[in-house]
NUFI-479695 format. One line per field, with one value per atom (N, C-alpha, C): x, y, z; atom name; residue in one letter. Coordinates in Angstrom, 2 decimals, always signed. Layout:
% residues N
x <- [X,...]
y <- [Y,...]
z <- [Z,...]
site <- [CA,...]
code <- [A,...]
This chain:
% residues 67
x <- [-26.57,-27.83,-28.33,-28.08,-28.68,-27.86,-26.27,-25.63,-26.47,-27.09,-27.37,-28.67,-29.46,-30.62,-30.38,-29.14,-29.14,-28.68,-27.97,-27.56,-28.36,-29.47,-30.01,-31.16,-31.44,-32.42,-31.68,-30.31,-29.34,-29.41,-29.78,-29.75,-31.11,-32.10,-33.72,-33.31,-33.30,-33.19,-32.55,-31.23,-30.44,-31.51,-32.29,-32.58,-33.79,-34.79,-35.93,-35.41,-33.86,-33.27,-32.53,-32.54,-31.77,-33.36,-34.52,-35.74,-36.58,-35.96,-36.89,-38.11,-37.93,-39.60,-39.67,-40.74,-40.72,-41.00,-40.57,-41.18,-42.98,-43.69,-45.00,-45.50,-44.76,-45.27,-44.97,-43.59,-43.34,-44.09,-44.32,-45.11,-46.63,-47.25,-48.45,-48.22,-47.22,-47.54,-47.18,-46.46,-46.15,-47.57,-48.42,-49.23,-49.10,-48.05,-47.38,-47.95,-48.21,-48.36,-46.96,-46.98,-45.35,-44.53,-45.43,-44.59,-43.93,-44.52,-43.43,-42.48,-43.06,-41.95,-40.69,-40.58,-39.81,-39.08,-39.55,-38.86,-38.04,-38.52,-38.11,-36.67,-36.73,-36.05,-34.67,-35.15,-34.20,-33.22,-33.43,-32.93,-33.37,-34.43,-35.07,-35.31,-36.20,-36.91,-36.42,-36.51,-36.49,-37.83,-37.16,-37.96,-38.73,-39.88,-40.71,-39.84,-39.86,-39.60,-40.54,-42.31,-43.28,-42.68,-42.61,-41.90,-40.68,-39.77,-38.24,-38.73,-39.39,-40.29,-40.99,-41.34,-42.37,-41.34,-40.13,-39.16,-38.84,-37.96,-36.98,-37.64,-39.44,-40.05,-40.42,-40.58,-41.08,-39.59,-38.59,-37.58,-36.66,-37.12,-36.44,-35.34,-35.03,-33.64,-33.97,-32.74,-32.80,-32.72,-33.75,-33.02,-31.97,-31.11,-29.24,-29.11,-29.34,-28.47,-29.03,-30.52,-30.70,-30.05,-29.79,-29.23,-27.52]
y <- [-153.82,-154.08,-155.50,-155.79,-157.10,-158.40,-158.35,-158.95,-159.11,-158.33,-157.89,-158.87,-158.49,-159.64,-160.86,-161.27,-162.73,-163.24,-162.51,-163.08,-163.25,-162.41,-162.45,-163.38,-163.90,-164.83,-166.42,-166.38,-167.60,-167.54,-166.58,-167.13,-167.80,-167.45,-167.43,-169.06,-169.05,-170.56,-171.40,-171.26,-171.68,-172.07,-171.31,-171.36,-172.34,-172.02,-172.98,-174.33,-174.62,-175.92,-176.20,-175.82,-175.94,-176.92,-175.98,-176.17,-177.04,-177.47,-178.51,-178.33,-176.89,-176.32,-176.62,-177.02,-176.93,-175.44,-175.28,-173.95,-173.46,-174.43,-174.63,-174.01,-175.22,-174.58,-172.95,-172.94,-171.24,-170.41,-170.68,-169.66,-169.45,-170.38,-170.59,-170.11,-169.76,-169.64,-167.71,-167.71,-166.20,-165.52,-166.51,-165.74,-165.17,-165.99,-165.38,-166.39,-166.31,-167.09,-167.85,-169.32,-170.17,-169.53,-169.19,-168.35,-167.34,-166.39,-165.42,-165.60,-166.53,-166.98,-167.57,-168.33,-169.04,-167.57,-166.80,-165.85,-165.03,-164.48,-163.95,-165.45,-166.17,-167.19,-167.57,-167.04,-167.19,-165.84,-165.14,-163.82,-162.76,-163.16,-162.31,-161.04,-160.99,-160.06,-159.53,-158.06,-157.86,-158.33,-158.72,-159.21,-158.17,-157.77,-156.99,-156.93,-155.69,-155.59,-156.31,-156.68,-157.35,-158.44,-158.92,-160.73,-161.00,-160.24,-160.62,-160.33,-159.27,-159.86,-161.22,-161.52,-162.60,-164.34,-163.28,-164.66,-164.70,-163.93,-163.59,-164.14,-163.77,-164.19,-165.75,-166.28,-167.56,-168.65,-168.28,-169.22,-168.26,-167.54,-166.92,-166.59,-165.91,-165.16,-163.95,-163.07,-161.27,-160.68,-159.69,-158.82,-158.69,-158.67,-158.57,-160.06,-161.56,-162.28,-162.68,-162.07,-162.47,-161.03,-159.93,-158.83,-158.74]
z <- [-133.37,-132.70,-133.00,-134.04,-134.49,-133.69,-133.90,-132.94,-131.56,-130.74,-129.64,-129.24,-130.42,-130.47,-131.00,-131.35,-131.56,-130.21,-129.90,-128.27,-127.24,-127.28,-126.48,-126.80,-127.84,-128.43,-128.11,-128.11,-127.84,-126.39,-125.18,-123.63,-123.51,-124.23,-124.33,-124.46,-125.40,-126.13,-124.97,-124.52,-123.58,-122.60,-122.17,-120.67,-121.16,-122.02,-122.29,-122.78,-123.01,-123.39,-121.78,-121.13,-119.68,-118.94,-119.10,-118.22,-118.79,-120.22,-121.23,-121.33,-121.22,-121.75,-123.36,-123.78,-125.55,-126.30,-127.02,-127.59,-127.74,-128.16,-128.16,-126.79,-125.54,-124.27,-123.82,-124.66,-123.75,-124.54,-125.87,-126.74,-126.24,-125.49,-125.11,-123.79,-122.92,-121.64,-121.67,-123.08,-123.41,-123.65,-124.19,-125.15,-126.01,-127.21,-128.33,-129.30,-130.50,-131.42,-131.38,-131.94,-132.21,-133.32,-134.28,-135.17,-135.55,-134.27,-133.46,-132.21,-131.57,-130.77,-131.47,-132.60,-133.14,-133.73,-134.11,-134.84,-133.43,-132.49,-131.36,-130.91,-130.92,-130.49,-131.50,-132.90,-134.00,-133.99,-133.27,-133.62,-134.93,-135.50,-136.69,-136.35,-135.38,-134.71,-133.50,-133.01,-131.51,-130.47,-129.51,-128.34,-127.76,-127.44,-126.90,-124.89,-124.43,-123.08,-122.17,-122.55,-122.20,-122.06,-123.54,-123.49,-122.47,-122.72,-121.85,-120.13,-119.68,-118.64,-118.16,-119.01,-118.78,-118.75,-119.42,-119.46,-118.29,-117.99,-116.57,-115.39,-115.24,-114.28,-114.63,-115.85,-116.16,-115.97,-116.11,-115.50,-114.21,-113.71,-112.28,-112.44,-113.19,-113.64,-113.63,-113.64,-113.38,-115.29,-115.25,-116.71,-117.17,-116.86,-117.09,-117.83,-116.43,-117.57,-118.68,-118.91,-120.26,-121.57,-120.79,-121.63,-121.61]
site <- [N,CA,C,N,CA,C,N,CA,C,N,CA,C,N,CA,C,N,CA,C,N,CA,C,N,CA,C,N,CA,C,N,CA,C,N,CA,C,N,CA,C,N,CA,C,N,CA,C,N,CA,C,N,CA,C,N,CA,C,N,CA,C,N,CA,C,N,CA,C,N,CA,C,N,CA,C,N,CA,C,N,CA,C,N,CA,C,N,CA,C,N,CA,C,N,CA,C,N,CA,C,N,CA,C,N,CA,C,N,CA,C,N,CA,C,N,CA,C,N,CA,C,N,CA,C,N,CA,C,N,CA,C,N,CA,C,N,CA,C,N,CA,C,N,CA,C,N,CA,C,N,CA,C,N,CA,C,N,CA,C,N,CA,C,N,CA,C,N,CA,C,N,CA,C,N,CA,C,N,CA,C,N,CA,C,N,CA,C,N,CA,C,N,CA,C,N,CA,C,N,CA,C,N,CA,C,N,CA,C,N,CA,C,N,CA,C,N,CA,C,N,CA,C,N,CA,C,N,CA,C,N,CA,C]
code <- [X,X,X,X,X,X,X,X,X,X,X,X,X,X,X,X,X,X,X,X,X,X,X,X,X,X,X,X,X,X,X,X,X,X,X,X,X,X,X,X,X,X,X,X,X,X,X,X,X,X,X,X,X,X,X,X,X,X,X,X,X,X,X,X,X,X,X,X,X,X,X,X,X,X,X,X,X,X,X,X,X,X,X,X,X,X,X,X,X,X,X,X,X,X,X,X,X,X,X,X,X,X,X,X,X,X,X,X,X,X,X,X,X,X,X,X,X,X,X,X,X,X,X,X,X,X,X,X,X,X,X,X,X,X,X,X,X,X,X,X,X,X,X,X,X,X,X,X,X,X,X,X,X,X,X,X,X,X,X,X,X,X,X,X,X,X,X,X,X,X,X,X,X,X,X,X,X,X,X,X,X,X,X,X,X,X,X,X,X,X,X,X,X,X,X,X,X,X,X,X,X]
C-alpha cells in the first residue's frame, strides 16, 4: 500500500512540475496547509479522495492516470 501512495504522490508531483505550478500555489488552491501538502506530495501520508479530486479537475486529467 505504501508503494501505492508513493506513486501516486510521484504523478502529483509530475503533473504540478509539467504545469509549473509551485507547491505553495497548489496547496493554497487545495486549501491544504503547505505542510500537508508537502507531506501528501512526499508520499508520507495517504491522499484524501477530496484532494485527488480536486487534482484531476485542477490539471484536467481523469482518476486513473493519477491511480
Amino acid at each position: 500500500m505504501q508503494e501505492q501512495i508513493k506513486q501516486i504522490a510521484e504523478r502529483i508531483q509530475g503533473l504540478r512540475e509539467i504545469f509549473e505550478v509551485s507547491l505553495e500555489t497548489l496547496a493554497d488552491e487545495l486549501d491544504v496547509p503547505i505542510d500537508i501538502y508537502r507531506d501528501y506530495e512526499s508520499g508520507r501520508v495517504d491522499i484524501p479522495v477530496s484532494i485527488l479530486l480536486k487534482i484531476t479537475h485542477r490539471f484536467h486529467v481523469e482518476m486513473a492516470s493519477l491511480l
